[in-house]
C-alpha positions in Angstrom: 23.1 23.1 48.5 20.6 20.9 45.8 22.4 21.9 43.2 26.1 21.6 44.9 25.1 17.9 45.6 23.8 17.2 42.1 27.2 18.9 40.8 28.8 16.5 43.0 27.3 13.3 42.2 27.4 14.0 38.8 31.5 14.4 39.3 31.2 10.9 40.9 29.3 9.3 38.2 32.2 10.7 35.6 34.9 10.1 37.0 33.4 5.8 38.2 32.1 5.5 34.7 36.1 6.8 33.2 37.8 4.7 35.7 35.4 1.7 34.6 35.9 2.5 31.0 39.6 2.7 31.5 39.9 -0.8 33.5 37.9 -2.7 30.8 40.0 -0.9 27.6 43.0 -2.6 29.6 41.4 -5.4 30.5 40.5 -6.1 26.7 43.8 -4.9 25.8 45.4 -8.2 27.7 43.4 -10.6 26.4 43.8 -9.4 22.9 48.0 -9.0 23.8 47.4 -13.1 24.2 
């Protein structure tokens, strides 16, 4: 069950940290559109 859970967080933490990286790409992407 550890190890399930770490699998799981570490799941989380990828796909928080792509959605982030894919919010600020488009958020940099606008400004530089401007």
């Amino acid at each position: 069950m550890i190890n399930h859970a770490a699998a799981r967080g570490r799941t989380c933490i990828h796909i928080l940290t792509f959605v982030i990286s894919i919010r600020i790409s488009v958020v940099i992407a606008s400004r530089c559109a401007r």
